[in-house]
TORVONU-806651 format. One line per 3 residues: number of its first residue (from 1); their letters; for each residue z, y, x of N, C-alpha, C. Coordinates in steps of 0.1 Angstrom, whole numbers, plus 5000, padded with zeros to 4 digits. Last residue first. Example, Ala and Ser with C-alpha at 12.3 -4.5 7.8 and 13.67 -1.06 7.14 Angstrom:
2
2> sa> 5071 4978 5128 5071 4989 5137 5079 5000 5129; 5078 4943 5132 5078 4955 5123 5078 4967 5132
***
This chain:
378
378> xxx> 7812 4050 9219 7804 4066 9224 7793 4068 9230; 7816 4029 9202 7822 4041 9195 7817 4054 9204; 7801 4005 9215 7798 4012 9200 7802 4030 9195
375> xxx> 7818 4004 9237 7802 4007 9240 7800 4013 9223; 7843 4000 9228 7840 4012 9239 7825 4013 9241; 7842 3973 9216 7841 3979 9210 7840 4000 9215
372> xxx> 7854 3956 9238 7839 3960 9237 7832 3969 9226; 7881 3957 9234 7877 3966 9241 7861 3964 9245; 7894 3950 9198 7889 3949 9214 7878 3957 9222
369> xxx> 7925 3970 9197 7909 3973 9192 7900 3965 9206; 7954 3951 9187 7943 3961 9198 7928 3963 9191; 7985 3947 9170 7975 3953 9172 7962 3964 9180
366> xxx> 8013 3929 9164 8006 3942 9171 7993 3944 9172; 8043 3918 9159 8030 3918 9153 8023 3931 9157; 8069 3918 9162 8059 3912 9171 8045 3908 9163
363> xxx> 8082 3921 9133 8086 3920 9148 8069 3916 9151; 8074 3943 9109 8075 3933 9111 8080 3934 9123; 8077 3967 9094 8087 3963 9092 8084 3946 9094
360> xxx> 8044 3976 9102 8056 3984 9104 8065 3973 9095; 8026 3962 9125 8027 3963 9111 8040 3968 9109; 8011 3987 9150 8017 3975 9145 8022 3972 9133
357> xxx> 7985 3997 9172 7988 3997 9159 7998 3985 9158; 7965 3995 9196 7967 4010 9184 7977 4008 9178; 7955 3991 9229 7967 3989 9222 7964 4001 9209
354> xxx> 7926 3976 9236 7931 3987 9234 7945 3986 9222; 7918 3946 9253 7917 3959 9241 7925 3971 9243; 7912 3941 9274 7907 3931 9264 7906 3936 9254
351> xxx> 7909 3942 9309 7914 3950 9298 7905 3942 9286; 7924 3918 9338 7911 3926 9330 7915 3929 9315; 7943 3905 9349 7943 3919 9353 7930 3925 9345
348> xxx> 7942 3880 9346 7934 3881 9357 7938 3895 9356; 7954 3876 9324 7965 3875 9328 7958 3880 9350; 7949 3904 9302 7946 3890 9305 7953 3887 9316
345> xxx> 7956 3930 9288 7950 3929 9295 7956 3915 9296; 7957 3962 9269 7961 3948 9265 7953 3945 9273; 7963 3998 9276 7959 3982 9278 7961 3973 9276
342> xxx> 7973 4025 9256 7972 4015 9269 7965 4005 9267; 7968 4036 9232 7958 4035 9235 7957 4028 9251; 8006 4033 9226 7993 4036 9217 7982 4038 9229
339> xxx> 8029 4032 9234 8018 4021 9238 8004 4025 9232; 8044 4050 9223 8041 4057 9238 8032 4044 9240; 8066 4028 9206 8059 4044 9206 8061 4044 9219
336> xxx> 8055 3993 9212 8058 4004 9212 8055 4020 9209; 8044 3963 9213 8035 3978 9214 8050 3988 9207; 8049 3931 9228 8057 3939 9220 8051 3959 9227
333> xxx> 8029 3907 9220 8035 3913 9232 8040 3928 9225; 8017 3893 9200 8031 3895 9196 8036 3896 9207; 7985 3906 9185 7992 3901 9197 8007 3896 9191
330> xxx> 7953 3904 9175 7962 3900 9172 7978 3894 9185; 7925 3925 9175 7932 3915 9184 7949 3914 9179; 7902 3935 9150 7915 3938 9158 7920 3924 9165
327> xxx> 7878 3947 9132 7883 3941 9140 7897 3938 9147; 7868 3965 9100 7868 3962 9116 7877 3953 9120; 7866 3961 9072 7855 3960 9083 7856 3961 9098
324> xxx> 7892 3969 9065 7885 3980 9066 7871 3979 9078; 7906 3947 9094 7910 3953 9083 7897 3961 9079; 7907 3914 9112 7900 3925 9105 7903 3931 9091
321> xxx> 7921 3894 9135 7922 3902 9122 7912 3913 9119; 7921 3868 9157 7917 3879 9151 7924 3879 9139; 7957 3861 9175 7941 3859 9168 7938 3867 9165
318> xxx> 7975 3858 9196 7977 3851 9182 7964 3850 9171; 7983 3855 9227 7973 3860 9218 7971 3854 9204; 8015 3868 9236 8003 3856 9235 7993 3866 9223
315> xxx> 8034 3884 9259 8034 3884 9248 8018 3866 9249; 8050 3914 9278 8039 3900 9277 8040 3895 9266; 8047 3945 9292 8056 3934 9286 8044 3923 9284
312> xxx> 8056 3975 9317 8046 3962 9311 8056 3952 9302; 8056 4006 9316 8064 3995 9313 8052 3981 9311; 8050 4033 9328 8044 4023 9334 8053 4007 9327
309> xxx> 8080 4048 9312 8067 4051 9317 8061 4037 9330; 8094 4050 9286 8096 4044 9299 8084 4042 9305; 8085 4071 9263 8091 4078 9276 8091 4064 9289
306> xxx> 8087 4045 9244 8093 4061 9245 8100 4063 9256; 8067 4033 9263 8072 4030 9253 8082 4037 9255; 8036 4036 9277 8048 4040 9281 8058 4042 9267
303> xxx> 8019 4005 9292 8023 4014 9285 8035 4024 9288; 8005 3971 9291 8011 3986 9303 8010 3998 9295; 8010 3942 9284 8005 3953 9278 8012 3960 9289
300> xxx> 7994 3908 9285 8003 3919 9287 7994 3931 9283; 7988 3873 9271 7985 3888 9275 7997 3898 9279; 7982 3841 9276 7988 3852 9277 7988 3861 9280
297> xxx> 7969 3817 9251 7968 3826 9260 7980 3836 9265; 7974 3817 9217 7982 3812 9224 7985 3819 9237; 7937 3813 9212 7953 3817 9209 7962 3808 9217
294> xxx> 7918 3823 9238 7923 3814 9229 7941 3816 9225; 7892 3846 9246 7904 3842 9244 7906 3834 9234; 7863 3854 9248 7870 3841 9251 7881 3835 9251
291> xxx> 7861 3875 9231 7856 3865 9225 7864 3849 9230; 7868 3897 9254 7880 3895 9238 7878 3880 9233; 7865 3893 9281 7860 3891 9273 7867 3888 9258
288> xxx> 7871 3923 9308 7874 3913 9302 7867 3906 9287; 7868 3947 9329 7863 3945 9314 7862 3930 9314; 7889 3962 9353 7878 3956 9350 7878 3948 9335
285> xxx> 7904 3997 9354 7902 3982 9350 7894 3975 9350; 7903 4011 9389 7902 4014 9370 7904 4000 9368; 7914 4038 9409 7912 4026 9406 7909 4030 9390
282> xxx> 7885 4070 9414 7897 4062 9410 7903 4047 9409; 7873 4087 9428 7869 4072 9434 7888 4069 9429; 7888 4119 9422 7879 4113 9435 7881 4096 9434
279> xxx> 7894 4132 9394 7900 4126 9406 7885 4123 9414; 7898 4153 9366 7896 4156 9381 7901 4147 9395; 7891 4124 9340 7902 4135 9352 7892 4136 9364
276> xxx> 7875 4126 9313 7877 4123 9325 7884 4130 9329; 7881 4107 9273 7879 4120 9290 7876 4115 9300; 7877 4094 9242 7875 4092 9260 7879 4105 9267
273> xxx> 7892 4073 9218 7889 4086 9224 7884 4088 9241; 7896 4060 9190 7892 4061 9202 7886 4072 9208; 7893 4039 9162 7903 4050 9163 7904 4049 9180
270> xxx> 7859 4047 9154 7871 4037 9162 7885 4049 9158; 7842 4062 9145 7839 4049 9137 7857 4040 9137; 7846 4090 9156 7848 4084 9145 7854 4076 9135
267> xxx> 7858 4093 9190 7851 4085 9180 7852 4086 9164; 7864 4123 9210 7864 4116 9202 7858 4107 9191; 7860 4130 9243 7851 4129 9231 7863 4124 9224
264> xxx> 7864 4158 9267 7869 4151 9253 7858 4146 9243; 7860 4169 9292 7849 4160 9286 7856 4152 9274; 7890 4172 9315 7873 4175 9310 7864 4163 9300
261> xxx> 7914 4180 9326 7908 4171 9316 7898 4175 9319; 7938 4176 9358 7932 4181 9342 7920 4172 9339; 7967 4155 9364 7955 4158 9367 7949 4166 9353
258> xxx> 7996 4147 9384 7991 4151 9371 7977 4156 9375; 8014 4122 9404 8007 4132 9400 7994 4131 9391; 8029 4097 9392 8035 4112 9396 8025 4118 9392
255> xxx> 8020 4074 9405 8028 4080 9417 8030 4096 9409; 8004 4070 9380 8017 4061 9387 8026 4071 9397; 7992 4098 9368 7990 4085 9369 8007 4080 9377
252> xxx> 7988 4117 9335 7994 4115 9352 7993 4099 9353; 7977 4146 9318 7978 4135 9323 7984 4132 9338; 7977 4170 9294 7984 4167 9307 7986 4149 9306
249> xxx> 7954 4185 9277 7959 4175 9280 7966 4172 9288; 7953 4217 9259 7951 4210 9274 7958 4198 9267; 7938 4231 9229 7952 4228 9238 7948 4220 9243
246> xxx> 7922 4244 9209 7917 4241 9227 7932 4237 9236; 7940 4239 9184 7929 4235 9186 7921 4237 9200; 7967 4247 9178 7966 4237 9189 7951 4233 9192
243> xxx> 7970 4269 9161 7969 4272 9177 7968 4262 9186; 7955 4251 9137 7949 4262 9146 7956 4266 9161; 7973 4235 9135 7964 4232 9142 7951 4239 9146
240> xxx> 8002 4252 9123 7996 4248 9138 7985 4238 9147; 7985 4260 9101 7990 4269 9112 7991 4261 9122; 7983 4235 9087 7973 4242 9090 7973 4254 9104
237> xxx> 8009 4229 9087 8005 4224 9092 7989 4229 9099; 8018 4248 9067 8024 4250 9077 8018 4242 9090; 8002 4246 9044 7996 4255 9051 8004 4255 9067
234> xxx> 8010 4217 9037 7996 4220 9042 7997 4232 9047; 8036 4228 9028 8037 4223 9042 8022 4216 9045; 8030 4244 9009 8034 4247 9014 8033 4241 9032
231> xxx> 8019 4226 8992 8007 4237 8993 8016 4246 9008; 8037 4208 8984 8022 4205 8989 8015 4213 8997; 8056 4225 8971 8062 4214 8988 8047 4213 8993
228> xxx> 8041 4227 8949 8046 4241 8959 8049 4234 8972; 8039 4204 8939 8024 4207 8942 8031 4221 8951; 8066 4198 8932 8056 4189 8941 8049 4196 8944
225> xxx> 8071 4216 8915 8079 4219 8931 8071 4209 8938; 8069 4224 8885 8053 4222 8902 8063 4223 8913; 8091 4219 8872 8079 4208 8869 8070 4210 8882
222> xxx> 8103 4236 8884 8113 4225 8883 8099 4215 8882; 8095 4258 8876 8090 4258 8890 8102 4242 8893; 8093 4258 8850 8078 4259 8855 8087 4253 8870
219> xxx> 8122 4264 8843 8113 4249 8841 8099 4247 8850; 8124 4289 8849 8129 4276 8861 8121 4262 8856; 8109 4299 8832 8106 4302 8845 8111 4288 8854
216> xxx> 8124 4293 8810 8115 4292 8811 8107 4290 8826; 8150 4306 8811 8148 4286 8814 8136 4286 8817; 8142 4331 8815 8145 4325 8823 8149 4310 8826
213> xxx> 8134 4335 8785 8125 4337 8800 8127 4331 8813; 8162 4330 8775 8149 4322 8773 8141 4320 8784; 8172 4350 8784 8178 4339 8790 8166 4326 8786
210> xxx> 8162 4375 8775 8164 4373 8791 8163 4359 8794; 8168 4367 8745 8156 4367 8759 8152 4366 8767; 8194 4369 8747 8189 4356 8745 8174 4357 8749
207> xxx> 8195 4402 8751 8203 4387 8760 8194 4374 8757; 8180 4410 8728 8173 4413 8742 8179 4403 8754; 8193 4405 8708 8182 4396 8710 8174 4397 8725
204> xxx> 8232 4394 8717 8219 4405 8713 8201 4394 8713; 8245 4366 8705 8245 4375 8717 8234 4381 8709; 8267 4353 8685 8258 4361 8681 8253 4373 8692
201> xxx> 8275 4330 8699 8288 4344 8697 8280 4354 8694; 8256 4310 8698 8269 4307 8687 8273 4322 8682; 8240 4324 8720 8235 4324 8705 8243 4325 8693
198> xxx> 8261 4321 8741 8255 4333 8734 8249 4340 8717; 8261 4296 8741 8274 4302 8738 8265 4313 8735; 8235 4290 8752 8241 4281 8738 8250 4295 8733
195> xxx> 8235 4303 8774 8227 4303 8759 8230 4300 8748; 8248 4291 8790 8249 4302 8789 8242 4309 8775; 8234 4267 8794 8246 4266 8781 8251 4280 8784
192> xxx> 8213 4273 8802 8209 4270 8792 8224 4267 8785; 8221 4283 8827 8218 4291 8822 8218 4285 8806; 8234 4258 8841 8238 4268 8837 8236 4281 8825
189> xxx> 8209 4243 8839 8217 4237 8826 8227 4248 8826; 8191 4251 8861 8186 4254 8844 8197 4246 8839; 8210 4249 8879 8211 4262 8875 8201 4261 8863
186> xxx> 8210 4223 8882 8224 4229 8883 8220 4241 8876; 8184 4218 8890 8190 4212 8878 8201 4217 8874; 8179 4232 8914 8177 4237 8899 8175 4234 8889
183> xxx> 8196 4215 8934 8204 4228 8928 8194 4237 8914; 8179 4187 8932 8197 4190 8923 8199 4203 8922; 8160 4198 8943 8158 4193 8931 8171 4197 8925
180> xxx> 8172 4206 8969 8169 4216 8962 8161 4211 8947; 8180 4175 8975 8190 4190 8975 8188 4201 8965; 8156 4164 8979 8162 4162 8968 8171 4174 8964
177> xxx> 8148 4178 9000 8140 4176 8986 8147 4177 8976; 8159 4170 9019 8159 4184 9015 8154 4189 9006; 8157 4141 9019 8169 4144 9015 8167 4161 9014
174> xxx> 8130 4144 9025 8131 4137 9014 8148 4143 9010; 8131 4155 9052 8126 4160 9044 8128 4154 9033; 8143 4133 9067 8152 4147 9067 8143 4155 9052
171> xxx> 8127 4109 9063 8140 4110 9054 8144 4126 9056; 8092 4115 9055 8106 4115 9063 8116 4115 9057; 8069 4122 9041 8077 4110 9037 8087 4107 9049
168> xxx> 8059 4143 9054 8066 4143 9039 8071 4130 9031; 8054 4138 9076 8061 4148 9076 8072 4147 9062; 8034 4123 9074 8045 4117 9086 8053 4125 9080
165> xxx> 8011 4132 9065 8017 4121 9053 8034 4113 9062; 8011 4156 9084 8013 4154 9070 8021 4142 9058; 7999 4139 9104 8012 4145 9107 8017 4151 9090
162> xxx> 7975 4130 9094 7985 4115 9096 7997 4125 9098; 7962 4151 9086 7963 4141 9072 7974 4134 9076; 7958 4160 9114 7965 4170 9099 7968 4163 9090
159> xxx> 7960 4155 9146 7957 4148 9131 7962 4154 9120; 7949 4166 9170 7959 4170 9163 7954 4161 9150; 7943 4139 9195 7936 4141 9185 7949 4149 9175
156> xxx> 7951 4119 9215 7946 4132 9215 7943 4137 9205; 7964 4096 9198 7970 4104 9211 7967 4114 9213; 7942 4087 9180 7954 4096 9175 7960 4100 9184
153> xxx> 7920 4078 9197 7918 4091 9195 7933 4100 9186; 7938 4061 9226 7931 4064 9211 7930 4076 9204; 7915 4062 9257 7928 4058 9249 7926 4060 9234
150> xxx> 7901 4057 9287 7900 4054 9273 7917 4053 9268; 7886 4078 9313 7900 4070 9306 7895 4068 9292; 7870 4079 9345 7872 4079 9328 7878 4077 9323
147> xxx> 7867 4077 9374 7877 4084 9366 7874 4089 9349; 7846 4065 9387 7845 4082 9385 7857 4086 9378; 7854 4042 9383 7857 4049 9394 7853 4064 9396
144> xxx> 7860 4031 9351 7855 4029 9358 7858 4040 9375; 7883 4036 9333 7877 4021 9332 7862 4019 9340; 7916 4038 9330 7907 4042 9339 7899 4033 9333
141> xxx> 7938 4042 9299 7935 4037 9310 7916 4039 9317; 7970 4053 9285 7952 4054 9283 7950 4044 9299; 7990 4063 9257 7989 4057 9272 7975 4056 9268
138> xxx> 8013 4090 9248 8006 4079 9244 8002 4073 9259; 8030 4121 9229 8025 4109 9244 8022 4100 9239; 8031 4155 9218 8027 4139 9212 8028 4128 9229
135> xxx> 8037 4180 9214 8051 4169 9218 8045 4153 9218; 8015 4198 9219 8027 4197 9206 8035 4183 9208; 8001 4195 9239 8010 4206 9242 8016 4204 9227
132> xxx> 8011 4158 9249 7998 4172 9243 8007 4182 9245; 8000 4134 9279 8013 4144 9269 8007 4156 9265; 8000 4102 9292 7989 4112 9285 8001 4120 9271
129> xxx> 7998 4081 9319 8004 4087 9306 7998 4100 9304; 7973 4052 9325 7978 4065 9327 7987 4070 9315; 7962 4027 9349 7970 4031 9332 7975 4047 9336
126> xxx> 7961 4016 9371 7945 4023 9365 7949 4026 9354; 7980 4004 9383 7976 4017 9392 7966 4027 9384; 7983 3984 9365 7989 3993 9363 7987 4004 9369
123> xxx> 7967 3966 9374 7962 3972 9367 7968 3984 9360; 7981 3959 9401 7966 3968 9404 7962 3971 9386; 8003 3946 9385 8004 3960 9394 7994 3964 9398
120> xxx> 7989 3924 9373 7993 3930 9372 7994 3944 9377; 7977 3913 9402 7965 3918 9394 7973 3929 9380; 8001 3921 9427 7995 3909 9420 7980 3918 9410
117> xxx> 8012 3940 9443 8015 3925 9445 8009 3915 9436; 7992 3966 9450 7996 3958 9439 7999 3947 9449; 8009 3997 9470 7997 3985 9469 8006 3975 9458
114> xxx> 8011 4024 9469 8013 4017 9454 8010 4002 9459; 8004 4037 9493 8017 4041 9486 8020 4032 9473; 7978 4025 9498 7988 4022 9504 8002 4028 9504
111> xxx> 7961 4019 9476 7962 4008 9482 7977 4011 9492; 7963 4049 9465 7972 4038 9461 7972 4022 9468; 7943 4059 9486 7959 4068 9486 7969 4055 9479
108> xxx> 7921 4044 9476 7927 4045 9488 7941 4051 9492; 7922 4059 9450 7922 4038 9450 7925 4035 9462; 7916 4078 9453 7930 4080 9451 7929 4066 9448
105> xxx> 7901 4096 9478 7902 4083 9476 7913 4083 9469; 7900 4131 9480 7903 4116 9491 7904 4108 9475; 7930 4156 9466 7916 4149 9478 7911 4135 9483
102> xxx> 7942 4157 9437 7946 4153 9448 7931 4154 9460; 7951 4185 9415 7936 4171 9418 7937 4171 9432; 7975 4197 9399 7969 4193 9411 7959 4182 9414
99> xxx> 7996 4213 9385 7985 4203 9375 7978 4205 9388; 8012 4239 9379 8013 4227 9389 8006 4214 9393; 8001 4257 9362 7996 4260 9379 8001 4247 9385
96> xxx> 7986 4238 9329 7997 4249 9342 7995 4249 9353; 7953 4247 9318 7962 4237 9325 7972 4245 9331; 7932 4264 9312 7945 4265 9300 7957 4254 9304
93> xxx> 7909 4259 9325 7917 4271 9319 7926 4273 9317; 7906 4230 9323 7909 4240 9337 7917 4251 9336; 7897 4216 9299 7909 4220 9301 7911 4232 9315
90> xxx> 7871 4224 9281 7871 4227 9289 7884 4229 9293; 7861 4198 9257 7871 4211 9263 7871 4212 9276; 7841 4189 9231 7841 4190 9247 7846 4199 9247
87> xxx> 7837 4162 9212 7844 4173 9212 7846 4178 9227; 7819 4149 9186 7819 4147 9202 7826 4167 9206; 7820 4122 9169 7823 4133 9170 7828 4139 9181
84> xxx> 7798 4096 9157 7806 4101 9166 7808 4116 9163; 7794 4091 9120 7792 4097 9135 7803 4096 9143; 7806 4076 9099 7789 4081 9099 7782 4090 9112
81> xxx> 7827 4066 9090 7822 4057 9100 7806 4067 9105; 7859 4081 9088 7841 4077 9083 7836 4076 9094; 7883 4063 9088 7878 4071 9092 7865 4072 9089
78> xxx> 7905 4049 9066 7899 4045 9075 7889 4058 9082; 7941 4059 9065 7930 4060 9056 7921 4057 9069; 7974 4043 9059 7963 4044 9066 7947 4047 9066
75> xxx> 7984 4052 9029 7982 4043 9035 7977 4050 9043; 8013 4082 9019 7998 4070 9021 7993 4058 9031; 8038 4080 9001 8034 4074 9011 8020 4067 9016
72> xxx> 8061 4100 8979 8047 4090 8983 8045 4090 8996; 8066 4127 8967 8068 4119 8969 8060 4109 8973; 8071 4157 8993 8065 4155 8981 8068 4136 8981
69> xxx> 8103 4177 8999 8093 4165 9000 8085 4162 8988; 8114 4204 9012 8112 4205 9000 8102 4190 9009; 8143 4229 9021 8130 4222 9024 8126 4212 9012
66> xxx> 8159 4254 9014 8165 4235 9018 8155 4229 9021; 8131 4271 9035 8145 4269 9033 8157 4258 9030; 8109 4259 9044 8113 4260 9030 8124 4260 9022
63> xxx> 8109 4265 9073 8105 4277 9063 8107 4271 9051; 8130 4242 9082 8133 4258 9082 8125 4269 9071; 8116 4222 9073 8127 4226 9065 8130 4238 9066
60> xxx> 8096 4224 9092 8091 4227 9078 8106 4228 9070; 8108 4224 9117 8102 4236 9112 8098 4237 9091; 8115 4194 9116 8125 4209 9116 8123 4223 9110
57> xxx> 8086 4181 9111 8101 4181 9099 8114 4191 9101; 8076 4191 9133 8073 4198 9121 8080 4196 9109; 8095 4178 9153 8094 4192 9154 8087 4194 9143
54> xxx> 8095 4153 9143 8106 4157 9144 8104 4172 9144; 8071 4141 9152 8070 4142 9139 8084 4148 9139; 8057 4139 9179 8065 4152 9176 8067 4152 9165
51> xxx> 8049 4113 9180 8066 4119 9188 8072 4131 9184; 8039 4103 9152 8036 4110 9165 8048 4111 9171; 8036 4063 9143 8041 4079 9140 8042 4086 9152
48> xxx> 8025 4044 9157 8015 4049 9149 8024 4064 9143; 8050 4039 9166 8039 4031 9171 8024 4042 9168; 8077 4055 9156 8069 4038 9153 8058 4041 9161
45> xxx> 8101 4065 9182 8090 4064 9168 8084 4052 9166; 8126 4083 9201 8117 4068 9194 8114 4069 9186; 8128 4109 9218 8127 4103 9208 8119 4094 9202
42> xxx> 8138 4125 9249 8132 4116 9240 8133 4111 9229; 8148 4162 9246 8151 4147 9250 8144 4135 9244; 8156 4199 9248 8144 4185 9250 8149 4167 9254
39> xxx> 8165 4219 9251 8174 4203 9247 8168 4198 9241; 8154 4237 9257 8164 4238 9265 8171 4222 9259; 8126 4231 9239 8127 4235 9254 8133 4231 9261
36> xxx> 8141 4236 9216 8135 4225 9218 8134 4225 9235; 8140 4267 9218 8151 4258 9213 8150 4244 9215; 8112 4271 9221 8123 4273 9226 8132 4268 9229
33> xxx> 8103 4261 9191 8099 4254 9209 8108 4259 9217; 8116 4282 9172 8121 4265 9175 8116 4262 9188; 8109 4305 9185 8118 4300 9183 8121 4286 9187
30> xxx> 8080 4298 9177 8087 4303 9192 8097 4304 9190; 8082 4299 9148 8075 4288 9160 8081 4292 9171; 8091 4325 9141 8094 4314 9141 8098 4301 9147
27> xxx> 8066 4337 9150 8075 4341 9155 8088 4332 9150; 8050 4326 9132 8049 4323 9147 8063 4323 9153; 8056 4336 9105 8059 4317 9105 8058 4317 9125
24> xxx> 8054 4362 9109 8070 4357 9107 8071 4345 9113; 8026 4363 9114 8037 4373 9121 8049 4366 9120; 8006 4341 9107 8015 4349 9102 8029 4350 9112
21> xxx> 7970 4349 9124 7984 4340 9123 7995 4351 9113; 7948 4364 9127 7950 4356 9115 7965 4348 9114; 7937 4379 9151 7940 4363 9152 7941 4356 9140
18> xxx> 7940 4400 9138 7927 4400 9147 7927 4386 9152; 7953 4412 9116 7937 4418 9115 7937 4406 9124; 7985 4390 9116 7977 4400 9121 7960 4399 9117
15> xxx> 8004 4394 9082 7995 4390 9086 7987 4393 9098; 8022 4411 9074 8029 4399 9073 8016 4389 9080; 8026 4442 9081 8017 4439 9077 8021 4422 9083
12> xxx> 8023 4483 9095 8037 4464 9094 8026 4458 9080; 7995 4482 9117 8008 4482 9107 8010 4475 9107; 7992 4470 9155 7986 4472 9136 7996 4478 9130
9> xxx> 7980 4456 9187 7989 4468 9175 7980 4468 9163; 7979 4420 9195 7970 4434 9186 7982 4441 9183; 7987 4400 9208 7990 4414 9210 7985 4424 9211
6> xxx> 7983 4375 9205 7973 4377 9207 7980 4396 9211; 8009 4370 9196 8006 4355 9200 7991 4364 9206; 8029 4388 9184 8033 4383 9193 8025 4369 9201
3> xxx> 8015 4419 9177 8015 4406 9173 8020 4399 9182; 8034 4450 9170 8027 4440 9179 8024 4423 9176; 8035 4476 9149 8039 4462 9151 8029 4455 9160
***
């Protein structure tokens, strides 16, 4: 048997010696991405749910056959605040061959293939879209000329806890829950008036055993199907943040072209994340004052709200908020999936915050991290 992800020979054996992945669940996995591959198409999310929460709700139905949901819905858990966590990849390696770092001035290449008509469109030359190799997009932005970006560390970041609590309070999975709740209600009341009648028609004692043992059995796994859905789609998730753990970043700016990564940090304290791209003397944004805004004001946001890439919208500044000790700018410029870690910017074209977050079952309530909070978190 060959392993299909590292291609060790071994015996037949459900596990490979030399990577640790399971032989079936990969082979699996390549499947579905495949499959996904050839009828690939966008999909709208909330804001704060991943893009790819569709590909682990397929896959996890698939290995739990009807598939199986546990009940509940956590909150947003805060992050511990007690460090940075500073994570450095080396993308180069592992970027596709088409992934190109242009030559020259790329604030000079956009003065005159992009020139802005206003402070808007020069801040849009400095926003970037940002795609993982497990299906996630988000937005980020330049924030000095060596080509730094700031976005949020959920964009980059495989999250196990947030794709988890995404996974198992979905409706596909909730309704595959239930399915296989109903079919072994169906079969402990078969068996158990199989019993009845047996007993009445004076069945053997070795029959009515069998049949005991066997409510028995189904009761047990009728009472832990929670804690089995648990253990289950933790380990499924576990699998694939092992093979996503040195996975590349693909970024791109306005005109198109794509650039690699270097220098992943991720924050802690923030929900925020930084790199650099391989560019030369980038545009970026200039740093704005969160403090001086007055409600009302008017802000925009540049983002890519599923898939519409460089979208700006507008909106007012409605105020602070602080959750969990921190901070937040208060918008009702409309954040989107794919707005997550773009720019909330002033109307001069200077960045104010950082887009994260919206209250889910409201309109136009949105959420930035203001953007002086980039000196604290690295």
């Amino acid at each position: 048997m060959k392993c299909p992800k590292c291609g060790t020979e071994q015996a037949d054996s459900p596990q490979c010696t030399s990577c640790g992945i399971y032989i079936e669940k990969y082979e699996a996995y390549l499947a579905l991405r495949e499959a996904q591959r050839q009828t690939a198409a966008p999909m709208p999310t909330e804001p704060r749910n991943p893009a790819y929460l569709a590909v682990f709700v397929a896959a996890g139905i698939a290995l739990l056959g009807l598939g199986w949901f546990v009940l509940g819905g956590d909150k947003h858990e805060a992050s511990d605040p007690s460090a940075t966590k500073v994570v450095d990849v080396d993308n180069s390696a592992t970027q596709a061959p088409e992934i190109k770092t242009p030559a020259g001035s790329i604030r000079a290449r956009f003065e005159t293939s992009h020139a802005p008509k206003n402070e808007i469109e020069r801040a849009r030359n400095a926003t970037v879209f940002i795609e993982t190799e497990w299906g996630a997009s988000g937005s980020g932005f330049i924030i000095d000329s060596g080509c730094r970006v700031i976005t949020n560390r959920h964009v980059v970041e495989f999250d196990q806890s947030a794709i988890r609590r995404e996974v198992i309070s979905s409706d596909q999975v909730q309704s595959a829950y239930q399915q296989r709740r109903q079919a072994l209600t169906i079969e402990i009341q078969r068996v158990r008036a199989a019993f009845e009648e047996a007993l009445q028609s004076g069945g053997s004692s070795t029959e009515l055993q069998a049949m005991r043992d066997e409510l028995q059995r189904l009761g047990i796994e009728f009472d832990s199907l929670s804690d089995t859905v648990r253990a289950e789609i933790d380990e499924q998730i576990s699998d694939e943040a092992w093979k996503y753990r040195d996975s590349a970043l693909k970024v791109s700016l306005v005109d198109g072209t794509e650039y690699s990564v270097r220098n992943v940090r991720n924050s802690d304290h923030y929900d925020l994340a930084q790199f650099t791209i391989d560019g030369v003397d980038c545009p970026f944004l200039a740093m704005g004052e969160p403090d001086e805004l007055a409600q009302g004001g008017q802000l925009f946001t540049i983002g890519n709200p599923s898939g519409l890439t460089w979208t700006v919208t507008s909106g007012v500044f409605s105020g602070f908020r602080e959750e969990e000790g921190l901070r937040f700018l208060q918008t009702d410029a409309p954040i989107n999936p794919g707005n997550s870690g773009g720019p909330l910017i002033d109307q001069q074209g200077r960045v104010v915050g950082i887009n994260t977050m919206v209250l889910r079952d409201a309109q136009g309530i949105g959420f930035s991290i203001p953007v002086t909070a980039i000196d604290d978190a690295f």
